[in-house]
N, CA, C and O atoms as CSV, one atom per row, in Angstrom:
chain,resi,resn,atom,element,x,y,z
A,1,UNK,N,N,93.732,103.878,112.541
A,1,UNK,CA,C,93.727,104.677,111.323
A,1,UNK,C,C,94.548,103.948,110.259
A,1,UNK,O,O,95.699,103.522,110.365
A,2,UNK,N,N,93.852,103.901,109.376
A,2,UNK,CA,C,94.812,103.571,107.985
A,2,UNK,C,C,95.665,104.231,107.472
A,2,UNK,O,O,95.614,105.446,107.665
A,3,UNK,N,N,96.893,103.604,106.530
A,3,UNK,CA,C,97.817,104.263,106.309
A,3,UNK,C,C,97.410,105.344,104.942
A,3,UNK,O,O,98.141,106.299,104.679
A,4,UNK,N,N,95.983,104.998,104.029
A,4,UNK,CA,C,95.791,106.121,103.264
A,4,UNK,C,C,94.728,106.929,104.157
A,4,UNK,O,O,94.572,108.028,103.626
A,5,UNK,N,N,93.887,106.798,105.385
A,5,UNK,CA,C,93.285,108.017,105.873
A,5,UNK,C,C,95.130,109.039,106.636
A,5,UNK,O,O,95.201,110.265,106.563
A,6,UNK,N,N,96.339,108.161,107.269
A,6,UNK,CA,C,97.232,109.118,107.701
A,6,UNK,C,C,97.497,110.067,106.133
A,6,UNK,O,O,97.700,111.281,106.168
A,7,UNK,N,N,97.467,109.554,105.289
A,7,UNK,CA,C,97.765,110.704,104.045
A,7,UNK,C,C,96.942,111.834,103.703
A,7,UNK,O,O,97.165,112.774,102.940
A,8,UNK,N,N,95.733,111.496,104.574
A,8,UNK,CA,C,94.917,112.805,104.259
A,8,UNK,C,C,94.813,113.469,105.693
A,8,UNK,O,O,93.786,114.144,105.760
A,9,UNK,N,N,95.408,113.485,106.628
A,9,UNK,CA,C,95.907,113.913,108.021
A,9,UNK,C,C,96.362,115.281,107.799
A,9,UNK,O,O,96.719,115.371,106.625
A,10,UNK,N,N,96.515,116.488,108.480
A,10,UNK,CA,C,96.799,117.608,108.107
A,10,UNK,C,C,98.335,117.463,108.349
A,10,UNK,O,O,99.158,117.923,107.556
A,11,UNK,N,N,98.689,116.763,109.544
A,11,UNK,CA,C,100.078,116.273,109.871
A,11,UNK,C,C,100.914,116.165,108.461
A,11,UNK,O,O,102.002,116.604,108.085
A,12,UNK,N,N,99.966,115.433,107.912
A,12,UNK,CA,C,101.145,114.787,106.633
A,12,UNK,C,C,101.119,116.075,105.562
A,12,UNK,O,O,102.044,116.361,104.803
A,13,UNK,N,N,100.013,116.691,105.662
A,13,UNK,CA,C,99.134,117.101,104.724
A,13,UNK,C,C,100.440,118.500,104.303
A,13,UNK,O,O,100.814,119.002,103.243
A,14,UNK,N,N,100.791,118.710,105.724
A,14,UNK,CA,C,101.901,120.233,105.800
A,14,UNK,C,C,102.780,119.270,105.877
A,14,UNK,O,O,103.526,119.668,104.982
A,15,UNK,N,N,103.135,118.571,106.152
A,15,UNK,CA,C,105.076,117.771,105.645
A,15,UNK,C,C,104.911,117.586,104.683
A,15,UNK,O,O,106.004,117.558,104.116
A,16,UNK,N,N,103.756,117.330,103.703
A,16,UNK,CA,C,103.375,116.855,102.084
A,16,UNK,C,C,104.086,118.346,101.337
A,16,UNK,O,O,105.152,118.284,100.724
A,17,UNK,N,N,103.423,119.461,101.482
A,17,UNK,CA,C,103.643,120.703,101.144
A,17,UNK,C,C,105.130,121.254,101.292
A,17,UNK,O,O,105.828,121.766,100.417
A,18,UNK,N,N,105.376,121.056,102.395
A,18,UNK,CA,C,106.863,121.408,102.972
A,18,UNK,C,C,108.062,121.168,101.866
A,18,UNK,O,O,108.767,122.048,101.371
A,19,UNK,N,N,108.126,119.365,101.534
A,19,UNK,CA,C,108.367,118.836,100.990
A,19,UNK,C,C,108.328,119.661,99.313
A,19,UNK,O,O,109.255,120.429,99.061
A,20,UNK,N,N,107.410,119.475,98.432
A,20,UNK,CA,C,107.430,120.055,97.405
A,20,UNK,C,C,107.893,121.116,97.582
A,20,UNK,O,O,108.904,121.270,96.897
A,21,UNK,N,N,107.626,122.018,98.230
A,21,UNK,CA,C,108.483,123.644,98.226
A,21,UNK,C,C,109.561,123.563,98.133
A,21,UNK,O,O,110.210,124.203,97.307
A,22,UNK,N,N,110.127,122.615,99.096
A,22,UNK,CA,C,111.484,122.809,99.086
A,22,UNK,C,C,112.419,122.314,97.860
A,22,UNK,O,O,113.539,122.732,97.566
A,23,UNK,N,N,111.482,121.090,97.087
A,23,UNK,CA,C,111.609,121.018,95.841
A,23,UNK,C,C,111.515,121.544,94.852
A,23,UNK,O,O,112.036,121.067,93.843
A,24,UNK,N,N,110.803,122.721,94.835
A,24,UNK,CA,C,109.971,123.279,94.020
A,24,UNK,C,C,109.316,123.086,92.814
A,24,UNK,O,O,109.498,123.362,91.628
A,25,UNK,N,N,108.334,122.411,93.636
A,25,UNK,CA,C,107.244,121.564,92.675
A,25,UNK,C,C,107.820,121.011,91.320
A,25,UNK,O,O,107.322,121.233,90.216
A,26,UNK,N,N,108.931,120.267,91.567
A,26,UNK,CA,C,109.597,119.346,90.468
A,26,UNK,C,C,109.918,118.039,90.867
A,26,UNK,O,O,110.198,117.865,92.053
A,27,UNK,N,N,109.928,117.144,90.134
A,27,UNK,CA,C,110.190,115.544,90.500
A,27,UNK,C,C,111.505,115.768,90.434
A,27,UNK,O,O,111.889,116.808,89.900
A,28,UNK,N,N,112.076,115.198,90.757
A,28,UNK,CA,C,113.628,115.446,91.500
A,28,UNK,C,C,114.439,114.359,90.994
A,28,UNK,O,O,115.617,114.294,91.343
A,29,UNK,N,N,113.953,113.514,90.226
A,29,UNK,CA,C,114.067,112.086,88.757
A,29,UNK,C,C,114.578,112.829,87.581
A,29,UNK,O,O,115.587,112.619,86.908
A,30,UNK,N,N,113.549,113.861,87.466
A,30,UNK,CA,C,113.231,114.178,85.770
A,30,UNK,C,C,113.204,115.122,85.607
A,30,UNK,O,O,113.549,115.549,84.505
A,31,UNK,N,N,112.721,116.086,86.749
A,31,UNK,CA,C,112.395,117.472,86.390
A,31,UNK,C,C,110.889,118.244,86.222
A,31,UNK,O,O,110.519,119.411,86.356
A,32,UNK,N,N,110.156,116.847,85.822
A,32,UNK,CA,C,108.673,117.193,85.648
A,32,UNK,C,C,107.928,118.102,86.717
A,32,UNK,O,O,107.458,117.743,87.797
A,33,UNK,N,N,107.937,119.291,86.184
A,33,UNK,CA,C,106.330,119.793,87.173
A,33,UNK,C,C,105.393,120.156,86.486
A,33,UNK,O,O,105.001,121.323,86.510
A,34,UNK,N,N,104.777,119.105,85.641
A,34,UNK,CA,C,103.172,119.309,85.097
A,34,UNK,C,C,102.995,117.921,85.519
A,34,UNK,O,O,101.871,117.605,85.130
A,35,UNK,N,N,103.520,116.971,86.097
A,35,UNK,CA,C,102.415,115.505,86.199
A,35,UNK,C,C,101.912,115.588,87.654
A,35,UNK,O,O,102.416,116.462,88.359
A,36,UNK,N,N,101.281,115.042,88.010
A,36,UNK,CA,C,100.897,114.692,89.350
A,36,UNK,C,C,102.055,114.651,90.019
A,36,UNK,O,O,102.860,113.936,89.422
A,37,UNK,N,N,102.543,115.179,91.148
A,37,UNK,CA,C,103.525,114.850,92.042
A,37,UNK,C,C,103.289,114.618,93.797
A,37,UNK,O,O,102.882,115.371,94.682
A,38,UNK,N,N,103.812,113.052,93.781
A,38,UNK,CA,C,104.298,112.431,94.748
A,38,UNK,C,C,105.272,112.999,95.829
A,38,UNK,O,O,106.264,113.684,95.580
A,39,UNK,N,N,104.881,112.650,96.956
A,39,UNK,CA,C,106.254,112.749,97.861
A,39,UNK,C,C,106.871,110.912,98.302
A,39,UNK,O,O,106.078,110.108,98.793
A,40,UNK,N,N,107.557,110.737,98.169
A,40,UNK,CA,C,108.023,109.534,98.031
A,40,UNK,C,C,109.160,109.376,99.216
A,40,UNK,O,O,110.293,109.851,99.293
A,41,UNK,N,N,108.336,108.433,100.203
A,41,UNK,CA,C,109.206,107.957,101.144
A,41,UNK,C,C,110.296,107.369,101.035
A,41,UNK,O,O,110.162,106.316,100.411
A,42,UNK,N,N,111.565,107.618,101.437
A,42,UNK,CA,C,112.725,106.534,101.264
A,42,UNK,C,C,113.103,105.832,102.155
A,42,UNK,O,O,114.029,105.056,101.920
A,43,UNK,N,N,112.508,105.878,103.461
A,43,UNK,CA,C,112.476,105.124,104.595
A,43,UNK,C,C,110.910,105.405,105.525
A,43,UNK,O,O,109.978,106.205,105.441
A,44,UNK,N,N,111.307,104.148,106.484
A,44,UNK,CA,C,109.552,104.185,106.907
A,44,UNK,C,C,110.220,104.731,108.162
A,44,UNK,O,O,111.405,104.803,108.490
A,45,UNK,N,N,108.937,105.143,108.841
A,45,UNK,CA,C,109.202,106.002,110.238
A,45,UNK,C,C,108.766,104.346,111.447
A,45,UNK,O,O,108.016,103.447,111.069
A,46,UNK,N,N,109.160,104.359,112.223
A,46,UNK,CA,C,109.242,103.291,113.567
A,46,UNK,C,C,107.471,103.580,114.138
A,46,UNK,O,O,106.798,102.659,114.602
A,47,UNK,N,N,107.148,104.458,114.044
A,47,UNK,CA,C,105.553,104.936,114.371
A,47,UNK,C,C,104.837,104.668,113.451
A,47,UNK,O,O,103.801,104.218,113.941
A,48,UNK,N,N,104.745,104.684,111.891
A,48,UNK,CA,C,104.189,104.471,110.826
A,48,UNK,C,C,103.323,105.727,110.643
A,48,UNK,O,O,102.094,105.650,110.671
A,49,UNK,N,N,103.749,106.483,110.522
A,49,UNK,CA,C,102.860,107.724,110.654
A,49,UNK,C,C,104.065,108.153,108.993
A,49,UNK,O,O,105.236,107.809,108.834
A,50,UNK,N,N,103.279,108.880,108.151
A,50,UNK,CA,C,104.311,109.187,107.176
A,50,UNK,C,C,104.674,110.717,107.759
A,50,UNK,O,O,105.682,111.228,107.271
A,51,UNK,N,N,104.290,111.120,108.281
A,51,UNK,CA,C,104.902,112.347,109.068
A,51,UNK,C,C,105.968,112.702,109.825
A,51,UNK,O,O,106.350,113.847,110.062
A,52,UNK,N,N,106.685,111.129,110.397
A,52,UNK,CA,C,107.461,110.879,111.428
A,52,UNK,C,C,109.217,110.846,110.976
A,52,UNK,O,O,110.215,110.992,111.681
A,53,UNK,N,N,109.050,110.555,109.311
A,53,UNK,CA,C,110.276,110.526,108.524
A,53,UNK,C,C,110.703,111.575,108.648
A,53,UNK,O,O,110.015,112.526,109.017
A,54,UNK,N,N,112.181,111.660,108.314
A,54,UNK,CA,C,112.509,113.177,108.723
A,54,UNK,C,C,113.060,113.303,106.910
A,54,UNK,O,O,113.427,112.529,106.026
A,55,UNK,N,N,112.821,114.837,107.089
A,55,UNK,CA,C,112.837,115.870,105.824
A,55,UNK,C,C,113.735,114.906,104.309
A,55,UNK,O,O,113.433,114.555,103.168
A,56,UNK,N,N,115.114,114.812,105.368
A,56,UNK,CA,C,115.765,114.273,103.818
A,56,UNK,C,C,115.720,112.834,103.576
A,56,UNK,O,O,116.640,112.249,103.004
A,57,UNK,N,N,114.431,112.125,104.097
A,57,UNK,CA,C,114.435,110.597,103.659
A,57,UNK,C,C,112.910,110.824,102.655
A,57,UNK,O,O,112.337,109.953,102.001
A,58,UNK,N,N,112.486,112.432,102.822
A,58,UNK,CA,C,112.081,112.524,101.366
A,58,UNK,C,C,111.905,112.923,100.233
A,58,UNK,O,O,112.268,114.097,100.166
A,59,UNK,N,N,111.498,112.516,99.207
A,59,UNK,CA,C,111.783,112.785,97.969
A,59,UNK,C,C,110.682,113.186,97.217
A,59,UNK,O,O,109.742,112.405,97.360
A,60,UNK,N,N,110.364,114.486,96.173
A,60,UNK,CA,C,109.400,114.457,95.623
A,60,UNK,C,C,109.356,113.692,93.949
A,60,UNK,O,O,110.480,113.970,93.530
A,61,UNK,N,N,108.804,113.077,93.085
A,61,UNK,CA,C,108.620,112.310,92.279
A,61,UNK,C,C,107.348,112.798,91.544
A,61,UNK,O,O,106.366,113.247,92.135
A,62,UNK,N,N,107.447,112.677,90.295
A,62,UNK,CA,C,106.149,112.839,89.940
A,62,UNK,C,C,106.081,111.214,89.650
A,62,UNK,O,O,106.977,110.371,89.690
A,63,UNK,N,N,104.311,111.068,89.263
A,63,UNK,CA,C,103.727,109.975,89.174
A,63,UNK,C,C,104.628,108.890,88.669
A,63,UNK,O,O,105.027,107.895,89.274
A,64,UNK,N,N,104.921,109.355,87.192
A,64,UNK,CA,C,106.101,108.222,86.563
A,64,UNK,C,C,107.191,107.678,87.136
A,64,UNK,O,O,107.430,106.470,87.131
A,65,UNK,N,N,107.903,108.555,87.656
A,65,UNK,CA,C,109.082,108.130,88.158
A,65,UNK,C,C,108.814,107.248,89.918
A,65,UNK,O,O,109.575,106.422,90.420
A,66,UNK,N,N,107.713,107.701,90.418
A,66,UNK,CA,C,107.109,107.150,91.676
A,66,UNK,C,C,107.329,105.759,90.952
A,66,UNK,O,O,108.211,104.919,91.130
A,67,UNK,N,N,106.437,105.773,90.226
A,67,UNK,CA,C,105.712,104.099,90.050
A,67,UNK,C,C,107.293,103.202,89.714
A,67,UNK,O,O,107.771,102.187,90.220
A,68,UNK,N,N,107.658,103.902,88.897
A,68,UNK,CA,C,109.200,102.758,88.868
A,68,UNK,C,C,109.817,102.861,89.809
A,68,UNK,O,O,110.333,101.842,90.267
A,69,UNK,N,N,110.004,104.114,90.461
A,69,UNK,CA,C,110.486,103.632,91.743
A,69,UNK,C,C,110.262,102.149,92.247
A,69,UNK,O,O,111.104,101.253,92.189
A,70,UNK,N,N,108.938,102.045,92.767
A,70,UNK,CA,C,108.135,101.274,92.973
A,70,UNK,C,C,108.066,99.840,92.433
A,70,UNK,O,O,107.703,98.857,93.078
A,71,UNK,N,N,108.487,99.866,91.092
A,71,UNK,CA,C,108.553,98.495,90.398
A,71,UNK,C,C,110.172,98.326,89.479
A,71,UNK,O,O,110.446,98.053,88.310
A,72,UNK,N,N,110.917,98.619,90.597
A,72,UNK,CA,C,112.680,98.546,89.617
A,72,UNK,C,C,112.359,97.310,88.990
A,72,UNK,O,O,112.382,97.277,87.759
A,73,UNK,N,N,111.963,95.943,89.851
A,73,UNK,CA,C,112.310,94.987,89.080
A,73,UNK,C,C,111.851,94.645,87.560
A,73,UNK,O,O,112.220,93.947,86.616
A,74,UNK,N,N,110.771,95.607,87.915
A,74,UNK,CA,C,110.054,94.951,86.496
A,74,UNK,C,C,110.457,96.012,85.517
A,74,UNK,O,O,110.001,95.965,84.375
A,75,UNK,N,N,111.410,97.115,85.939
A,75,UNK,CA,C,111.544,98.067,84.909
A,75,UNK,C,C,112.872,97.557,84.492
A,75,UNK,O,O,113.517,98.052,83.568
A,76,UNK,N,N,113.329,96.356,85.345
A,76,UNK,CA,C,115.039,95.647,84.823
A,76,UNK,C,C,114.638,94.610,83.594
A,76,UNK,O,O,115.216,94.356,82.537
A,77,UNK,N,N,113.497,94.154,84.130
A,77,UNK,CA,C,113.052,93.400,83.265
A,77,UNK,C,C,112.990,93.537,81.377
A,77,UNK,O,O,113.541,92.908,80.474
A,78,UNK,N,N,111.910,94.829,81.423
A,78,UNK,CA,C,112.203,95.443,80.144
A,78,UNK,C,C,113.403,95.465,79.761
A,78,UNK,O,O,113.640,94.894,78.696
A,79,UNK,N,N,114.546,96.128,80.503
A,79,UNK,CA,C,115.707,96.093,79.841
A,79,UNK,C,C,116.206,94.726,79.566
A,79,UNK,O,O,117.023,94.476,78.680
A,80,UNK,N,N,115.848,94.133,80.105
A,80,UNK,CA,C,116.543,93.132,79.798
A,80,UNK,C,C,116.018,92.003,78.469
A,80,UNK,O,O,116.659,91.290,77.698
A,81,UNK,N,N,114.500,92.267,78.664
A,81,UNK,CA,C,113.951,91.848,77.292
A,81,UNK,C,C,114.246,92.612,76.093
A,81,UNK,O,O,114.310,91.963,75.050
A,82,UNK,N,N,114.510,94.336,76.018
A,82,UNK,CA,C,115.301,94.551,75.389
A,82,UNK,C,C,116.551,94.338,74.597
A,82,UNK,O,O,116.856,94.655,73.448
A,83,UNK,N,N,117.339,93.556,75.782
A,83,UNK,CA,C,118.579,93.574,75.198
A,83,UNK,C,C,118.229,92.266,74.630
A,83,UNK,O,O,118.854,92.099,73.583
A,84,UNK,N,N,117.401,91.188,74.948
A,84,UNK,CA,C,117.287,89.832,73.922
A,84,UNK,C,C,116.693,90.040,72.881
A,84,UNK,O,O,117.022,89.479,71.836
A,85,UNK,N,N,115.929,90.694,72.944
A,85,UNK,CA,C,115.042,90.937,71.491
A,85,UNK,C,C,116.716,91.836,70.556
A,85,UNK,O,O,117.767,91.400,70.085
A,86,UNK,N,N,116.166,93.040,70.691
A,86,UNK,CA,C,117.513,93.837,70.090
A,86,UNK,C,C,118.589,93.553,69.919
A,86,UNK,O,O,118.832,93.749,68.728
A,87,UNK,N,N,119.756,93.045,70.621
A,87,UNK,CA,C,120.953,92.566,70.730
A,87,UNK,C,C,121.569,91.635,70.313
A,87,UNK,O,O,122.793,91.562,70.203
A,88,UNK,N,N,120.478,90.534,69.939
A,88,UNK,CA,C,120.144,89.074,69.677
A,88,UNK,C,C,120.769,88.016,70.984
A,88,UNK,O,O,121.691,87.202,71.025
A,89,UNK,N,N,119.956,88.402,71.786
A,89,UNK,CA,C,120.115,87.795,72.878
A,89,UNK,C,C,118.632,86.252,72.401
A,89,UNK,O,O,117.881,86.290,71.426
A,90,UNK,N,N,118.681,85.283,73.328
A,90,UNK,CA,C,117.561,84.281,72.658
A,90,UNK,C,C,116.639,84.417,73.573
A,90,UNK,O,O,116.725,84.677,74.773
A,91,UNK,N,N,115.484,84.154,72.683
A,91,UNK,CA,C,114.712,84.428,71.743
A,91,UNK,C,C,113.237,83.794,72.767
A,91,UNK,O,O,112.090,84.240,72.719
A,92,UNK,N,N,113.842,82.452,73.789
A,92,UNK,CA,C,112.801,82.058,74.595
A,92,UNK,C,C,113.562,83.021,75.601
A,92,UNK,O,O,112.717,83.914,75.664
A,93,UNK,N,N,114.543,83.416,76.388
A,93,UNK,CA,C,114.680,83.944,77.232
A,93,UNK,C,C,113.622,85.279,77.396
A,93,UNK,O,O,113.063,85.533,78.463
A,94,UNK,N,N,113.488,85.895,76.445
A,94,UNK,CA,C,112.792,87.035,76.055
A,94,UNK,C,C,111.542,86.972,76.351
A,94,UNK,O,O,110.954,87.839,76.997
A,95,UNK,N,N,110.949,85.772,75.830
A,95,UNK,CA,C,109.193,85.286,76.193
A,95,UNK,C,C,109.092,85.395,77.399
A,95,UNK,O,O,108.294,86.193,77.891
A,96,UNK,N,N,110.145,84.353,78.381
A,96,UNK,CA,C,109.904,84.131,79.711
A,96,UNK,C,C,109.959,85.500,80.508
A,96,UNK,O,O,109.403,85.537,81.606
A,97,UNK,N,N,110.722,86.846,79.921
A,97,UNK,CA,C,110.834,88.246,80.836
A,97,UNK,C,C,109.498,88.679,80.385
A,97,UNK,O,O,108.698,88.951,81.281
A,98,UNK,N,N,108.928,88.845,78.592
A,98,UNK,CA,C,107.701,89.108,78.663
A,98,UNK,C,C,106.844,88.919,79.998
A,98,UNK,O,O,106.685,89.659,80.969
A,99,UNK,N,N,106.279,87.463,79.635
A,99,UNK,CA,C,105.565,86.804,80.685
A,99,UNK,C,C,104.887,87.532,82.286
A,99,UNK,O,O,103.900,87.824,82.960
A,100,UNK,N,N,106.917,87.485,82.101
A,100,UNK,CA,C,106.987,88.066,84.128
A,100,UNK,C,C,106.212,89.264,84.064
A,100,UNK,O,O,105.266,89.486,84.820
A,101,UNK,N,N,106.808,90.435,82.701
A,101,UNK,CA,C,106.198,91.527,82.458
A,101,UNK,C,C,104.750,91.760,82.741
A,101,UNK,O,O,104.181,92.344,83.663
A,102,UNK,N,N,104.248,91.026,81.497
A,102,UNK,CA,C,102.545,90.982,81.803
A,102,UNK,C,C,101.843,90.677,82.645
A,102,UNK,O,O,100.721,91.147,82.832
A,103,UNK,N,N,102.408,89.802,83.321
A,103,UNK,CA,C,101.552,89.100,84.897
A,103,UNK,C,C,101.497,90.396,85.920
A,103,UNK,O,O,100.507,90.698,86.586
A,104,UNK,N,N,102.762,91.105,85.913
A,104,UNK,CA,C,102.910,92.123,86.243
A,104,UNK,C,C,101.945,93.382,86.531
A,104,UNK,O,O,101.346,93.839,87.504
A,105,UNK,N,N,102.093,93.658,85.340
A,105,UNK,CA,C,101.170,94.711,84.408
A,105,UNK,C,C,99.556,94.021,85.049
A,105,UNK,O,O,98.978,94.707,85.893
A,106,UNK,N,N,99.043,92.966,84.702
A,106,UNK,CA,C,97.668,92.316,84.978
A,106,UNK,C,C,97.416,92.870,86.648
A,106,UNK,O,O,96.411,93.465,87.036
A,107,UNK,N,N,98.388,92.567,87.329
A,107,UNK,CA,C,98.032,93.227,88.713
A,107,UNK,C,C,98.256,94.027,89.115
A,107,UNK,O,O,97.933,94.104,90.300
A,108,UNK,N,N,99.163,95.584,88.327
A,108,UNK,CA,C,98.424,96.728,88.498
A,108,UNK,C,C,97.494,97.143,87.824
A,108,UNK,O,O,97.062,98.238,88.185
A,109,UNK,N,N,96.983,96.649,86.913
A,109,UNK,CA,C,95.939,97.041,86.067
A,109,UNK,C,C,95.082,96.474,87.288
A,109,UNK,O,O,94.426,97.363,87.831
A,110,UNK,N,N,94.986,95.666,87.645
A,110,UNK,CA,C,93.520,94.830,88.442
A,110,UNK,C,C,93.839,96.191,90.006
A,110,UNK,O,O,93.316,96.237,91.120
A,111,UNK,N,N,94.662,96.891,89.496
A,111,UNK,CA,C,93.865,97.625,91.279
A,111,UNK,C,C,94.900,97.343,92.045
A,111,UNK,O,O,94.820,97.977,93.097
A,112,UNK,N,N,96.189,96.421,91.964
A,112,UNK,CA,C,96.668,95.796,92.648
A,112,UNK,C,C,98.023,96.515,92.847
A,112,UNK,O,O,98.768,95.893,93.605
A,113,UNK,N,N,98.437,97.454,92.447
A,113,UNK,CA,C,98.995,98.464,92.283
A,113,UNK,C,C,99.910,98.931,93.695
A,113,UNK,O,O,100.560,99.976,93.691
């Protein structure tokens, strides 16, 4: 079994539910409960079953805050092209975080997500 057919498993399906309740249907980041919300593993289970984690290694997230989860580095990145652009930090350093940025971006856009 694959690890997205275990997500549609009833197993997960009631630890999925469990989870938000006890959150109550809020991303636990931000506060959001109108986006799509995630349950977001913070450790993997030794079985690979996402069912097998226990209660407080998880977290609910909505979509946004999932995905950076997911990509700190590239969300350090921005800041950090931030602070060259803005700050007057230079000026090629900035291109080269772009860069990393977009290559980035190109392979979750391509699916790669």
């Amino acid at each position: 079994m694959t690890y997205s057919e275990k997500l549609k498993d009833p197993k997960w399906q009631r630890k999925r539910l469990e989870i938000l309740s006890r959150d109550k249907f809020k991303c636990q980041w931000c506060g959001n409960g109108e986006q799509t919300l995630h349950v977001h593993h913070k450790s993997c289970s030794s079985t690979g079953n996402p069912w097998d984690v226990a209660n407080e290694d998880l977290v609910t997230l909505c979509e946004d805050c999932h995905w950076v989860n997911h990509n700190k580095e590239m969300v350090m990145d921005i800041r950090q092209i931030t602070y060259c652009l803005v700050l007057g930090g230079k000026y090629k350093s900035a291109i080269r975080f772009l860069n990393k940025v977009f290559r980035e971006l190109d392979k979750i856009n391509n699916g790669k997500r």
